[in-house]
C-alpha positions as CSV (number, residue, x, y, z in Angstrom):
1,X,1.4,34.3,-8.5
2,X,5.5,35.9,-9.3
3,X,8.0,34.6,-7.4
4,X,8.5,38.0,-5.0
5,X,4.6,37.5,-4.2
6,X,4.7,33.9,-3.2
7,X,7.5,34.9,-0.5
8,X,5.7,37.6,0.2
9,X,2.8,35.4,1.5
10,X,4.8,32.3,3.2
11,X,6.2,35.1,5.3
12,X,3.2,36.3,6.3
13,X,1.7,33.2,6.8
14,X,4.9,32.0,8.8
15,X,4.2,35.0,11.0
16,X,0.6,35.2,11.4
17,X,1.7,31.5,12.6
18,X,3.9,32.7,15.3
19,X,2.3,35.4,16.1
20,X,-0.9,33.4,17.3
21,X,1.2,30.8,18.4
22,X,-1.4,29.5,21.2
23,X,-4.2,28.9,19.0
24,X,-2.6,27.4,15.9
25,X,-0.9,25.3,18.6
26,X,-4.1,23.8,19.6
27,X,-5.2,23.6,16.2
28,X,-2.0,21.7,15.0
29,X,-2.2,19.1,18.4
30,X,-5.6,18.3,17.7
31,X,-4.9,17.6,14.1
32,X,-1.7,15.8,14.9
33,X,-3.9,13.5,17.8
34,X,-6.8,12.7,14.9
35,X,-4.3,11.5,12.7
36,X,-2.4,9.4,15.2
37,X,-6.5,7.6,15.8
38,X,-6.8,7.3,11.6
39,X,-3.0,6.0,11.3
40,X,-3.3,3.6,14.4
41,X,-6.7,1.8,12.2
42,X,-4.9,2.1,9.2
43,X,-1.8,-0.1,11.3
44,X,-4.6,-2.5,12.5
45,X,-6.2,-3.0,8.8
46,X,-2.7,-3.8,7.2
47,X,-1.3,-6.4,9.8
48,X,-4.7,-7.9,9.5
49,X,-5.0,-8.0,6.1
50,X,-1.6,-9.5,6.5
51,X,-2.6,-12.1,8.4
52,X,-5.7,-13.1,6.2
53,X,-4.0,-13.2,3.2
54,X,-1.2,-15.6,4.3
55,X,-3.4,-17.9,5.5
56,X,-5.3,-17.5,2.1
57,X,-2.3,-17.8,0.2
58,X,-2.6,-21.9,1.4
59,X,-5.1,-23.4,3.7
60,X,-3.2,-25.9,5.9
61,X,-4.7,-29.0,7.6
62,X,-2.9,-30.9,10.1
63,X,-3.8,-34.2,10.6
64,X,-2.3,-35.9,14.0
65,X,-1.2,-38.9,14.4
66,X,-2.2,-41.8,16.9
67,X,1.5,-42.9,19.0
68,X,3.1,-45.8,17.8
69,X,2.2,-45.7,14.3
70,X,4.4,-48.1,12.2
71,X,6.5,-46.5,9.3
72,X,4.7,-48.5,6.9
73,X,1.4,-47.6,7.8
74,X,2.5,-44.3,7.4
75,X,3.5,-44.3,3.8
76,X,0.1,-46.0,3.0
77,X,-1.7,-43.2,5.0
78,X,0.4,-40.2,3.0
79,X,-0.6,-42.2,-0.6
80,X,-4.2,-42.3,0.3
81,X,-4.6,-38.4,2.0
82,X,-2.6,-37.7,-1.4
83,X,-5.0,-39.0,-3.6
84,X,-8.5,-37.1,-1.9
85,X,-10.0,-34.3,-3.8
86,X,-8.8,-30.9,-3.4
87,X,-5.2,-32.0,-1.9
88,X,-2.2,-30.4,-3.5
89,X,0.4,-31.7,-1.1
90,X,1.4,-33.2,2.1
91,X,4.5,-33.4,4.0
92,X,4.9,-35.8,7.0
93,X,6.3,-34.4,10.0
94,X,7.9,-36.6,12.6
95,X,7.7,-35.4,16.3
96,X,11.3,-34.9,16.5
97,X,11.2,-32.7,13.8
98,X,8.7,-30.7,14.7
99,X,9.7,-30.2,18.2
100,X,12.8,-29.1,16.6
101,X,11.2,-26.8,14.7
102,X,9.3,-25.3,17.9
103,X,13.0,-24.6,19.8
104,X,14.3,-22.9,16.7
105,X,11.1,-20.8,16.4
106,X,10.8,-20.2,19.8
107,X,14.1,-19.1,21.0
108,X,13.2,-16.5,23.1
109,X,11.2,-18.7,25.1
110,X,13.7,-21.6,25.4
111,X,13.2,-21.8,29.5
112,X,9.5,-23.7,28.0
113,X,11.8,-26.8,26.8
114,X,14.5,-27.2,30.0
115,X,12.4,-29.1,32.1
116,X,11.2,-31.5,29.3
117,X,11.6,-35.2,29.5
118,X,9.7,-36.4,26.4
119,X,8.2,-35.3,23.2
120,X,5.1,-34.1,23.8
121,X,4.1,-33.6,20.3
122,X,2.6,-36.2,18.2
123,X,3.9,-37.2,14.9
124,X,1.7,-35.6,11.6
125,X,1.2,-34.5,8.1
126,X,0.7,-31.2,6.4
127,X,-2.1,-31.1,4.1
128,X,-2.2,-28.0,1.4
129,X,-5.3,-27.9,-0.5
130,X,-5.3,-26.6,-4.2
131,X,-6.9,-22.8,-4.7
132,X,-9.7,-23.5,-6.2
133,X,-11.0,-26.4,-3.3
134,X,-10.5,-23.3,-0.4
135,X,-13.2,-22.7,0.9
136,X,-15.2,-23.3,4.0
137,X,-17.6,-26.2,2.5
138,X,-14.9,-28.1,0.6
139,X,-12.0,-27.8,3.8
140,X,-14.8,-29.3,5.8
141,X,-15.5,-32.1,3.2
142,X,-12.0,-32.9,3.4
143,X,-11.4,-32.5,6.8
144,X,-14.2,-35.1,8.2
145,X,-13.1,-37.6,5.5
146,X,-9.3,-37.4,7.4
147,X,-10.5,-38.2,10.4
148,X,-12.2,-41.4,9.6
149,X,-8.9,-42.5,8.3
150,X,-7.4,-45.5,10.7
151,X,-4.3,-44.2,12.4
152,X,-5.2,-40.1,12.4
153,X,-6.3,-39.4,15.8
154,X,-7.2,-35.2,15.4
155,X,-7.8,-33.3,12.6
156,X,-7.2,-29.1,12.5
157,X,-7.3,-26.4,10.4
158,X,-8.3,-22.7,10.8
159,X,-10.9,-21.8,8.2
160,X,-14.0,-21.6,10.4
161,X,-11.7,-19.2,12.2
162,X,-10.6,-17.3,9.2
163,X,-14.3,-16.8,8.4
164,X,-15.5,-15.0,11.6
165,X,-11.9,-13.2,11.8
166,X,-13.1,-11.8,8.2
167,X,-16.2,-10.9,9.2
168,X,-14.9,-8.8,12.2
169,X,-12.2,-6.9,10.2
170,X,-15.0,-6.2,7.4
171,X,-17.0,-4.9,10.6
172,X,-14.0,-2.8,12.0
173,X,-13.6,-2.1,8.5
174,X,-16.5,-0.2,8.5
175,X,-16.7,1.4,11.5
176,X,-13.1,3.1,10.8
177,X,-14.2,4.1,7.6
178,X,-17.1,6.5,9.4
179,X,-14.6,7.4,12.1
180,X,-12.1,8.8,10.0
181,X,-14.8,10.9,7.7
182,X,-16.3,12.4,11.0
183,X,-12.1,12.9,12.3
184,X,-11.7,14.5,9.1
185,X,-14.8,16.9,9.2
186,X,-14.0,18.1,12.5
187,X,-10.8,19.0,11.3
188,X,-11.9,21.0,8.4
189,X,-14.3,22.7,11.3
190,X,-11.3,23.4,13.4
191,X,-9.1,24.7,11.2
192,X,-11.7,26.6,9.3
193,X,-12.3,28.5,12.9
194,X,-9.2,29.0,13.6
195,X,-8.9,30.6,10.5
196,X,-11.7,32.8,11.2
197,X,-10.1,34.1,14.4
198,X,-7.0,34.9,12.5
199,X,-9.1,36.8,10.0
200,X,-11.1,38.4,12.5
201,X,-8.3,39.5,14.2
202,X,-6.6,40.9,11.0
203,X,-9.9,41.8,9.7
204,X,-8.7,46.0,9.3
205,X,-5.7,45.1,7.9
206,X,-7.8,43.3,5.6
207,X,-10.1,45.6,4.4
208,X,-7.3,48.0,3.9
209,X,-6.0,45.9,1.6
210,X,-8.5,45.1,-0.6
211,X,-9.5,49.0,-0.2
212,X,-6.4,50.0,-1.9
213,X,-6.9,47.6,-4.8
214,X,-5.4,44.1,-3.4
215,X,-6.5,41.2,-5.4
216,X,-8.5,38.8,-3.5
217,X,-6.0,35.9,-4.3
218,X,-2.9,37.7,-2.5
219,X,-5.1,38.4,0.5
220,X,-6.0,34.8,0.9
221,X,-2.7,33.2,-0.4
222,X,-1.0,33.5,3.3
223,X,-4.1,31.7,4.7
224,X,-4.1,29.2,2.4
225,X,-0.3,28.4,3.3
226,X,-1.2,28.6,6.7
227,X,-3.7,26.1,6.8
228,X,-1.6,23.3,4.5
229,X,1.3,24.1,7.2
230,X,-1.1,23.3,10.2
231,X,-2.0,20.4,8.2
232,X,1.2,19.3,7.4
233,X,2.6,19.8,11.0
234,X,-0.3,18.0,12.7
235,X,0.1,14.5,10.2
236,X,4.0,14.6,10.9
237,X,3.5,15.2,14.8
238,X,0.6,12.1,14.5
239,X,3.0,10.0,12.5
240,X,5.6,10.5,14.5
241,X,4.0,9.7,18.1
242,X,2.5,6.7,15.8
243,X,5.6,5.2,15.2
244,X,6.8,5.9,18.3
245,X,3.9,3.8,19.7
246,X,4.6,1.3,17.0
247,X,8.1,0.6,18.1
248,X,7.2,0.2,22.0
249,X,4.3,-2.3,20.9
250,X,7.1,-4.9,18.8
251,X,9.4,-4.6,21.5
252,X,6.9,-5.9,23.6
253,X,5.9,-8.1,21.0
254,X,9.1,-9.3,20.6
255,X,9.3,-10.5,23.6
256,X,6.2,-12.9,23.8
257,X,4.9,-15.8,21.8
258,X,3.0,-13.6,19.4
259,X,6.3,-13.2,17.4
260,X,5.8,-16.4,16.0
261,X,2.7,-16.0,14.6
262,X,2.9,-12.1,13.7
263,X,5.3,-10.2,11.1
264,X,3.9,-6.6,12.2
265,X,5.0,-3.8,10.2
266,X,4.5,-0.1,10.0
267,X,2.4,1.7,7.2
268,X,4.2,1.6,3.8
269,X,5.9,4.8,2.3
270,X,2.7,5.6,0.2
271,X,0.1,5.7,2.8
272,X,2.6,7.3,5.0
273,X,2.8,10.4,2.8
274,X,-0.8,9.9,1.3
275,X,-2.3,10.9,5.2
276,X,0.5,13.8,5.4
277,X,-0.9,14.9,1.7
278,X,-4.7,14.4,2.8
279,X,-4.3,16.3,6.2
280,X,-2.6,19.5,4.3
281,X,-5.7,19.2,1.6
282,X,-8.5,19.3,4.6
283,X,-6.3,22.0,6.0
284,X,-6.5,23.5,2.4
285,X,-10.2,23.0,2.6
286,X,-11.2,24.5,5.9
287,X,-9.1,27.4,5.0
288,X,-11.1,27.8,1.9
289,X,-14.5,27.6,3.2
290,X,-13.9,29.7,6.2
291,X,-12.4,32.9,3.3
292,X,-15.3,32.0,1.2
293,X,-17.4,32.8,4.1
294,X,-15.5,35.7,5.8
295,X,-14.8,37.9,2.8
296,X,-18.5,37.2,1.5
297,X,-19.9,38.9,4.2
């Protein structure tokens, strides 16, 4: 299509925009609140898969020590955790240090520590197992042998946690999968509809057109513009109430003891613009069948 003929339609298309301004309104709000559900799973998946793959990065046991234990007994106890199958290292942790550790992660929250008297927490070691020993059999295995050790008074790691936690995001997985292919059909229904009132509404004007020799590409160039615009509108308007939603959530997560355990972040550049690209095509795409339709009959 020249140049002068590509205007020619964005102007149109602009206008038939404004023009209906009510419908295309509710067309674009709709869009923009599907995309704001398919973003806000897409926000979930990411910080989960977060989550699950630092704690795969490393499985970590800690093994807690009785009170009192001598300095001696200690160094025996780190040579023989040390030398078990499947260990890669071990760091001992005094109570001092890790309480330290605690006010320095927990600044926010430093009210917790101004009543304290004592150490609460119980002097222990670290225990990171090699990659190829992580999994739920061999943690186990490893983990019942630490506690029969003289001296180790609890034993805790996460994996049995990590295993259900998987199962659950496979699960959600899942179930956002389906939701955003039915969010995505019923977009390419409404904007294919209200394409069809625009048409039906313009539908002299049409057949004039084509009546005095108008290729069918120049009649439905406008249309197709005007549906990648709805599309394009409703993604940024979801996006953007997204983030907004985003930014009152780590405020408030900020705030609570979940910063410690969570680095949350927002979707990355590509995905951003990969949903802004995806709703213009199923705007593209109800556009197109709803023509394919109109002009057939």
């Amino acid at each position: 299509m020249k140049p002068v003929q590509m205007i020619s339609s964005y102007k149109r298309a602009v206008h038939d925009l404004l023009q209906n301004r009510y419908l295309n309104a509710v067309t674009i709000i709709t869009i923009a609140l599907s995309i704001l559900i398919v973003g806000a799973f897409a926000l979930f998946f990411i910080n989960a898969n977060d989550v699950m793959q630092s704690w795969k990065k490393g499985i970590r046991i800690m093994v807690y020590l009785k009170p009192n234990i001598p300095s001696l007994e200690v160094k025996r106890l780190q040579d023989k955790i040390q030398l078990m199958y499947g260990v890669q290292s071990i760091q001992f942790i005094a109570k001092d240090v890790a309480l330290k550790r605690l006010r320095g992660e927990m600044r926010r929250q430093s009210s917790i520590f101004e009543n304290l008297r004592e150490n609460p927490l119980p002097d222990a070691f670290e225990v990171r197992m090699i990659a190829s020993s992580q999994t739920e059999e061999k943690v186990e295995i490893l983990a019942r042998q630490l506690e029969l050790l003289a001296w180790v008074d609890e034993v805790e790691y996460g994996q049995k946690w990590l295993g259900r936690f998987e199962n659950i995001f496979n699960l959600f997985r899942l179930a956002g999968l389906a939701l955003g292919s039915l969010i995505f059909l019923a977009i390419i229904f409404i904007v294919s509809n209200t394409i069809r009132l625009v048409l039906y509404s313009r539908r002299e004007e049409v057949e004039i057109m084509r009546l005095v020799g108008a290729a069918d590409r120049f009649i439905k160039a406008p249309f197709f513009i005007e549906g990648l615009i709805q599309g394009a509108l409703g993604a940024i308007i979801g996006l953007g109430g997204l983030f907004v939603t985003f930014l009152i959530v780590i405020s408030k997560v900020e705030e609570g003891f979940a910063a410690v355990l969570l680095n949350i972040r927002f979707l990355p550049p590509w995905l951003f613009f990969g949903i802004i690209l995806c709703s213009m095509i199923v705007g593209w795409l109800g556009c197109y069948l709803s023509l394919k339709q109109h002009l057939k009959a």
